[in-house]
C-alpha positions in Angstrom: -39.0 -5.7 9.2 -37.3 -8.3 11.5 -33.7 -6.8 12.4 -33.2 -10.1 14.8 -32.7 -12.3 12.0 -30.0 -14.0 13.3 -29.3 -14.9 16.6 -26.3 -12.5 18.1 -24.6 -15.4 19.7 -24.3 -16.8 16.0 -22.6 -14.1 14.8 -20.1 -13.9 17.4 -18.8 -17.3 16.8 -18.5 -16.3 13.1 -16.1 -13.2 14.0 -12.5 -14.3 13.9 -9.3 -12.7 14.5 -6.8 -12.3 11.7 -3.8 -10.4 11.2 -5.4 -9.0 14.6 -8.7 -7.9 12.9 -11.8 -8.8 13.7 -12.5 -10.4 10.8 -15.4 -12.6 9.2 -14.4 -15.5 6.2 -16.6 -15.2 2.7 -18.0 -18.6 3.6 -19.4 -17.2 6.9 -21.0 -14.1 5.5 -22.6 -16.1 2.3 -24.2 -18.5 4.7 -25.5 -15.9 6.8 -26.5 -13.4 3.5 -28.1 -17.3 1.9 -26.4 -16.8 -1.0 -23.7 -18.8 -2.5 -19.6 -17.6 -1.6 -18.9 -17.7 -5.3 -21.7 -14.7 -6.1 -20.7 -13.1 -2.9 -17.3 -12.7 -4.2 -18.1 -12.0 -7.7 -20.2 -8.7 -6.1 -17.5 -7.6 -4.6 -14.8 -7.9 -7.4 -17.5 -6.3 -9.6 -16.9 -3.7 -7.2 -13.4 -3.9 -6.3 -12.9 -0.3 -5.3 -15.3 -0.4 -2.3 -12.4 -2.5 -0.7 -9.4 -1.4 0.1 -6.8 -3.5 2.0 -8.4 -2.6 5.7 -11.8 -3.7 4.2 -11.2 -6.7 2.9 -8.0 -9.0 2.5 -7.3 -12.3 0.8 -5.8 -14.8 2.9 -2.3 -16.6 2.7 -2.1 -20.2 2.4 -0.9 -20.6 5.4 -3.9 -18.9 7.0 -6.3 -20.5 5.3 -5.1 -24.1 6.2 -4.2 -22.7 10.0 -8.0 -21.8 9.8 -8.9 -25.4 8.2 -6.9 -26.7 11.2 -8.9 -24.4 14.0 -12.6 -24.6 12.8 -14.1 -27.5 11.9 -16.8 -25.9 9.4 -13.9 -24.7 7.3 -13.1 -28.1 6.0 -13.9 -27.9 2.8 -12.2 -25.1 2.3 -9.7 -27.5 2.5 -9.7 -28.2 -1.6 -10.8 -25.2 -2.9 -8.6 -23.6 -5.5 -9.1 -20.2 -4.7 -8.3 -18.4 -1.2 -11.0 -17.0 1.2 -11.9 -13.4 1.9 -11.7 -12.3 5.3 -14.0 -8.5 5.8 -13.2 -6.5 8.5 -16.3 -4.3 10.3 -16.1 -1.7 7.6 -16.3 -4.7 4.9 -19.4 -6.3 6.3 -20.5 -2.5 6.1 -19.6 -1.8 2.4 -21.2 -5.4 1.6 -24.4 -4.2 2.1 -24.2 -1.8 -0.8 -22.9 -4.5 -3.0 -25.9 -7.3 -2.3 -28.9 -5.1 -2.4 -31.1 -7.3 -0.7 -33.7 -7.7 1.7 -32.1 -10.6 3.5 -28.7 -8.9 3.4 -29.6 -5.2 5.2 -31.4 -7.2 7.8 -28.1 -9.6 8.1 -25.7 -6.9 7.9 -27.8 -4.7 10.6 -27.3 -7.6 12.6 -23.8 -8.3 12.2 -23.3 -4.2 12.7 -25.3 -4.6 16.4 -22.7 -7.3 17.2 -19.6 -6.0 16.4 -20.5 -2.9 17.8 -21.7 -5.4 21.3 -18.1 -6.6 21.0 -16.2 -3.0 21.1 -18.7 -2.1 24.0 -17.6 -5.4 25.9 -13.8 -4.9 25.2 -14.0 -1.4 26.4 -16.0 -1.8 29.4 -13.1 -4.9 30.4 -10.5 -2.2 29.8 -12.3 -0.1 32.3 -12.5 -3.0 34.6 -9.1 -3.9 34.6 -7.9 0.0 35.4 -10.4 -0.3 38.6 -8.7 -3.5 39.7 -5.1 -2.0 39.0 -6.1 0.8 41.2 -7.7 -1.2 44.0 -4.4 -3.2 43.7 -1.9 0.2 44.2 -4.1 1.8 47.1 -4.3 -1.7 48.7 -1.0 -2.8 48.0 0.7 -1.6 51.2 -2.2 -2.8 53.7 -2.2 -6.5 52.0 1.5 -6.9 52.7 1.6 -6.4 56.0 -1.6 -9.0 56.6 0.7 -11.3 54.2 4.0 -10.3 56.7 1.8 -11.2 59.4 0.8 -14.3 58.3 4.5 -15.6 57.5 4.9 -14.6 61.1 2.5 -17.0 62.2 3.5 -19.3 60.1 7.1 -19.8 60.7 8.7 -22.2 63.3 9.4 -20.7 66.8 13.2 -20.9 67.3 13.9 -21.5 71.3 16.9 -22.4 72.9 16.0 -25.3 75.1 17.5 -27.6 77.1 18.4 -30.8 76.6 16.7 -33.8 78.2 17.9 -36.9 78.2 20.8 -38.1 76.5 
């Protein structure tokens, strides 16, 4: 069985964020599952009650043409008559019970690996950024006297001298 189907780095560019989910459109998933949106979307009405509203939402209009506007290979989305799908994590999840195929475990294993790549990278730049916020607060006091010193050096020298001349 080959889990590496698809290349991670593909996958990533197909995760969006909407209504601040991670999120990826019908169109995307049917591409990557090779099956057409329409079937995709007739599985999962079939099955409706697999997915609830943190699942899987419809998108407004306004969202769909912002999305239009913002990725090029949603242009012909452009005069469709029906709205996209947008699946959150636990969507992509419940998708693989709805297409019960070969090509879809392997995809959806993948797409699992690279959310879950995602949440590891997030966290490990939330852990990052409280190390720097430390270094910052324990430093703090020693970097404002170098900058004190080097405003020192850098403003003019004020002497009283005497005039020559005129």
């Amino acid at each position: 069985m080959n889990t590496t189907l698809i290349p991670v780095e593909k996958i990533e560019k197909r995760i969006l964020l909407i209504r601040g989910k991670k999120v990826m459109i019908d169109v995307d998933l049917a591409n990557l599952y090779e099956v057409e949106t329409r079937t995709l979307n007739q599985s999962v009405k079939r099955n409706i009650k697999r997915f609830p509203e943190d699942f899987m939402f419809q998108l407004t209009i306004h969202e769909r043409d912002e999305l239009i506007t913002n990725c090029d290979r949603f242009k012909r989305l452009k005069h469709s008559t029906s709205l996209p799908y947008a699946f959150t994590e636990q969507g992509v999840a419940m998708l693989s019970t709805v297409l019960n195929s070969e090509m879809a475990i392997n995809v959806n294993i993948q797409i699992m690996r690279t959310f879950t790549k995602l949440r590891e990278m997030i966290e490990s730049n939330k852990d990052l950024r409280k190390k720097i916020e430390e270094i910052e607060k324990k430093y703090d006091n020693q970097f404002q006297i170098v900058f004190e010193a080097i405003k020192r050096l850098t403003e003019p020298e004020v002497k009283s001298r005497k005039r020559i001349g005129f």
